[in-house]
C-alpha positions in Angstrom: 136.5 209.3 215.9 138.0 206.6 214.1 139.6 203.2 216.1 141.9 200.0 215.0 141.8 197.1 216.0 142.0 193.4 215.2 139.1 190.8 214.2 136.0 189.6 216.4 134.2 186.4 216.3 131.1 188.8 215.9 132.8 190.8 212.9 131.4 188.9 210.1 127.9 190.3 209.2 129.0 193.6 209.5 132.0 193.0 207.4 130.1 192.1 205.2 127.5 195.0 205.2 131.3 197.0 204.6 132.1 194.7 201.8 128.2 195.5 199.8 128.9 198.9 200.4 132.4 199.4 199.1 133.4 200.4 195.8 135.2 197.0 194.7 134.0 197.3 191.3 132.9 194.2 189.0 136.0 191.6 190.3 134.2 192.3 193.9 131.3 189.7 194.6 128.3 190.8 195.3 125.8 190.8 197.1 128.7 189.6 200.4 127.6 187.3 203.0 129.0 186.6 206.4 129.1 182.7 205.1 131.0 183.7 201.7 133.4 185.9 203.9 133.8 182.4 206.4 134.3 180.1 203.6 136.9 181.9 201.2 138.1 183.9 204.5 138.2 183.3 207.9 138.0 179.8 208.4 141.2 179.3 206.3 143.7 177.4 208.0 146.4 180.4 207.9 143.8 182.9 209.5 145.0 185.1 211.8 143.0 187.5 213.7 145.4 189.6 214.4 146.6 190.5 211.1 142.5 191.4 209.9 142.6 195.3 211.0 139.5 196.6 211.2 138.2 200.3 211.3 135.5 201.2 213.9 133.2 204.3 214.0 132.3 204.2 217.5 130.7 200.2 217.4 130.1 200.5 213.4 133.3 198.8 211.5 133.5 201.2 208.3 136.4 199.1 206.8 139.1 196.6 207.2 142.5 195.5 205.6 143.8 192.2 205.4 147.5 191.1 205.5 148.8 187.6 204.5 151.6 185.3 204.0 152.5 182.8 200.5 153.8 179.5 201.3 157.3 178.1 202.0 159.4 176.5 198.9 158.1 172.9 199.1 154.2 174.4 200.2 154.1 172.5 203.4 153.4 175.6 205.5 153.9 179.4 205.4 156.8 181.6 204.9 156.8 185.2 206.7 159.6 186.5 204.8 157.3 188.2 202.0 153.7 189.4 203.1 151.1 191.5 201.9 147.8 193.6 202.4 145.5 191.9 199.7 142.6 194.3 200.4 141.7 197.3 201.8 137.9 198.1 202.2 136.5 201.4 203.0 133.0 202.4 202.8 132.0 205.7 201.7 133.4 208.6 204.2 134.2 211.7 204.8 137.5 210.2 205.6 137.8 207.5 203.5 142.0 208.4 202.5 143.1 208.9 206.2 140.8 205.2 207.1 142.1 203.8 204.9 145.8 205.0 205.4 145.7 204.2 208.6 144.1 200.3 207.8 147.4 200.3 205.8 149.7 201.0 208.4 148.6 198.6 210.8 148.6 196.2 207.9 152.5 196.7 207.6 153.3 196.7 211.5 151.6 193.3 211.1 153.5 191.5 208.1 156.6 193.5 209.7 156.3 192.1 213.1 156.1 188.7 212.1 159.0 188.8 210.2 158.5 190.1 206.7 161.7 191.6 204.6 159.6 192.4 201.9 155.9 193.8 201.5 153.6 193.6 198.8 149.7 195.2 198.1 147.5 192.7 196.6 147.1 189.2 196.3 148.5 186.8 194.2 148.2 182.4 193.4 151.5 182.4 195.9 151.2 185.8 198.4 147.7 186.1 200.3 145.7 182.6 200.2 142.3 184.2 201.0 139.3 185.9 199.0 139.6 183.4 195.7 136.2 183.4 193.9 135.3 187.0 195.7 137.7 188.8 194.4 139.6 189.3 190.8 138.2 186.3 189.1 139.3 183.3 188.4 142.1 183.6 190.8 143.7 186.6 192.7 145.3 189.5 190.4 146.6 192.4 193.1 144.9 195.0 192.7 142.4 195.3 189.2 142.5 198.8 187.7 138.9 198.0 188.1 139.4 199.2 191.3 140.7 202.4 191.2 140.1 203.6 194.4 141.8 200.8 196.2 144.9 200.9 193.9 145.1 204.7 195.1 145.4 203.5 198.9 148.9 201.7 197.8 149.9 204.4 195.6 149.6 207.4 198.3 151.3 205.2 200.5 154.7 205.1 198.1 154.5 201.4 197.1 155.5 200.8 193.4 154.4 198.4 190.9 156.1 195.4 191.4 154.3 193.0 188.6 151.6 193.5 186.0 148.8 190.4 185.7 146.8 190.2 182.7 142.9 188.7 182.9 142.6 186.7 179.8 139.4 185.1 178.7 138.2 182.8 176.1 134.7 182.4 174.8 134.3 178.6 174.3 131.2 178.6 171.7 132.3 176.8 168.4 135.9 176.3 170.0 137.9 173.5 168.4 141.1 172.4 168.6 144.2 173.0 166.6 144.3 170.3 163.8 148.2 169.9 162.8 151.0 166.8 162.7 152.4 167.8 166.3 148.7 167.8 167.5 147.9 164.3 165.9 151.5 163.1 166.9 150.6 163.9 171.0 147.3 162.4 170.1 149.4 158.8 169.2 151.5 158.8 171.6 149.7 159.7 174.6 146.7 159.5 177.0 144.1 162.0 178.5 142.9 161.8 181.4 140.6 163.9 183.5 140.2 163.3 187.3 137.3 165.4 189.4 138.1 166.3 192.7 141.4 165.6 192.1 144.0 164.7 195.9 145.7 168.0 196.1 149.1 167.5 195.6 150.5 170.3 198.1 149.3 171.7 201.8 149.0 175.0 200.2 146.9 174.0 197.2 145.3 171.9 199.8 144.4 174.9 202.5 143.8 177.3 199.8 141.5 175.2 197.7 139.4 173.6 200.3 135.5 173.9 199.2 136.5 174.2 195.4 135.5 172.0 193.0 138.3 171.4 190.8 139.1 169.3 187.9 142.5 168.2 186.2 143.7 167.1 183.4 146.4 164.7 183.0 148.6 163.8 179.9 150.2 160.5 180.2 152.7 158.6 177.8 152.6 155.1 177.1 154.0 153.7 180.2 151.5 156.1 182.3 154.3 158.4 183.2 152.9 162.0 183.7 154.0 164.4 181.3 151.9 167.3 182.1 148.9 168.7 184.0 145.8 171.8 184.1 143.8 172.4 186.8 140.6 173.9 186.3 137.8 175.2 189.0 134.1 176.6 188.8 134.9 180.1 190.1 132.1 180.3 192.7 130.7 182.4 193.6 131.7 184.9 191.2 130.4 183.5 188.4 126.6 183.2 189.0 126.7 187.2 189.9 127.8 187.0 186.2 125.3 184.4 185.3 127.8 182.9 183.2 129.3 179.5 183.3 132.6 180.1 183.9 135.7 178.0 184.4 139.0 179.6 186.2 142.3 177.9 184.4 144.1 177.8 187.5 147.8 176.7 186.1 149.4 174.7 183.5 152.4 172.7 184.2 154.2 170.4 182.0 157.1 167.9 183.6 160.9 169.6 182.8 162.0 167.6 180.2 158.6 167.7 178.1 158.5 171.4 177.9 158.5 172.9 173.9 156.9 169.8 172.6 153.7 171.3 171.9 152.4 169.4 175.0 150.8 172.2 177.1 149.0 174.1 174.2 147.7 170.1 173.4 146.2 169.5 176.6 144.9 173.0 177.5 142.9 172.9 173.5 141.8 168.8 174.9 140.7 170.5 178.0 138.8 173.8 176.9 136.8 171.2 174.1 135.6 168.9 176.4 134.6 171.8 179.2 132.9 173.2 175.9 131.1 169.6 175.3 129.9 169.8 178.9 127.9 173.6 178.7 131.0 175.8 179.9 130.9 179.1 177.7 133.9 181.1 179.0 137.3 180.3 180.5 139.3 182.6 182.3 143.1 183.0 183.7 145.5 185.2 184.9 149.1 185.9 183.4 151.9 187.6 185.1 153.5 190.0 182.1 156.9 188.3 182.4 155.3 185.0 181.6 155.7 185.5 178.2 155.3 181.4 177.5 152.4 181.2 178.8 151.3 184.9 177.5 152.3 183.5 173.6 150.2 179.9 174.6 147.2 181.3 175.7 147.0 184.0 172.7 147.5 181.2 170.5 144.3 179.5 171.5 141.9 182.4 170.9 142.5 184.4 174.6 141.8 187.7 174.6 142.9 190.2 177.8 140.0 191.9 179.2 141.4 193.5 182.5 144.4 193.9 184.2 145.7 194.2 187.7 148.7 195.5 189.5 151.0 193.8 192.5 152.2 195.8 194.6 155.6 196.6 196.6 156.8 198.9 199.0 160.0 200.3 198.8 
């Protein structure tokens, strides 16, 4: 007989042992550890027992779902009014659709209770906050297609796609930069700069980035004034079960009354040639499909979609 309930201190090893035996595909890391699922996880600042179901065959969890908030409009704390179940994890069973049915329900009465009008399936940069660098990639895409049997959970339940997000990656051997006027214009007139470990700017990039390495760049005019910004991390530990050195392209953001200068496909070439100079061979980042700026940028400089995954909604 199958029970529910919420997250023990002891849970972690054998979360994990459901995690290695799951069918998560290539975006899940493997082989999971009870420290991976602490440091991406639980010991998040936002972690709430309660709202980590997990599935119990007599003692023996057989899987678990995870619901989670985004963060309010200025990132200073969390906002209930939209929440999500980023995963569901089921290990093989005979009753793997009615687990993990049942994970997902209790998901919902969570995100519901505390006071969500509208719920998602999937994680996203602003919906979720845990599980970067052990699942999706280089940052959290829903759910991949990858993952077939976990988009099926959300679909039996009625949700409805609510957003597409495209994978792109670059290969960085041999990359160089666009050589133009506007390039060699930018050049003149401004400043790169490129800060390691870099002060978080927001308590949600804070909280959710705590433990990653990251590095930004910074494009500055003349009188130092920031013009524009992209943040890059090393996408661990995802990327040594690739055993490939991998950057994750986090965001690009370019200051109002910069934007369609040229500026952000300028700093993003800058940055991908000197991760290049420094032994990184791919770069990867994620797109919502009604970005199409950013879509037409990254194209432009040599990306190339290699998976895709869906965010959810229910109705």
């Amino acid at each position: 007989m199958i029970a529910y309930r919420c997250f023990r201190n002891d849970d972690p090893p054998r979360l994990a042992e459901v995690w290695r035996a799951a069918d998560l595909g290539r975006a899940g890391f493997q082989p999971m550890t009870a420290a991976w699922l602490e440091s991406c996880a639980f010991s998040k600042p936002y972690f709430d027992r309660a709202g980590l179901i997990v599935a119990v065959e007599g003692e023996r969890p057989v899987g678990f779902a995870h619901a989670g908030f985004g963060p309010n409009a200025d990132r200073s704390g969390l906002s209930t009014a939209v929440g999500t179940t980023m995963l569901v994890v089921v290990v093989p069973h005979d009753h793997h659709e009615e687990i993990a049915a049942g994970l997902l329900a209790r998901s919902e009465d969570y995100l519901a209770a505390h006071g969500a009008g509208a719920i998602m399936g999937g994680g996203t940069p602003d919906l979720g906050g845990f599980y970067l660098g052990l699942y999706g990639g280089s940052n959290l895409p829903g759910i991949l297609d990858s993952s077939a049997t976990m988009q099926g959970v959300f679909r039996r339940a009625g949700y409805l796609e609510a957003d597409r997000i495209a994978v792109l990656r670059r290969p960085l051997a041999g990359f160089r930069p666009p050589v133009g006027r506007g390039q060699l214009a930018i050049r003149r007139a401004t400043t790169l700069r490129v800060i390691d470990e870099p002060a978080r700017r927001t308590w949600w990039e804070a909280a959710t980035t705590t433990g990653v390495a990251l590095r930004r760049y910074e494009i500055r005019d003349t009188a130092e004034a920031l013009l524009g910004a992209v943040t890059f991390w090393d996408v661990q530990p995802l990327a040594t079960a690739w055993g490939v050195t991998t950057t994750g392209l986090l965001g690009v953001a370019i200051e109002g009354g910069k934007r369609r200068q040229g500026l952000a496909s300028y700093l993003v070439a800058e940055a991908l040639h000197d991760l290049a100079q420094e032994g990184v061979t791919l770069v990867e980042t994620h797109v919502s499909q009604s970005n199409e700026a950013a879509t037409k940028l990254f194209f432009k400089l040599g990306f190339e979609a290699t998976a895709h995954g869906t965010l959810f909604r229910r109705p």
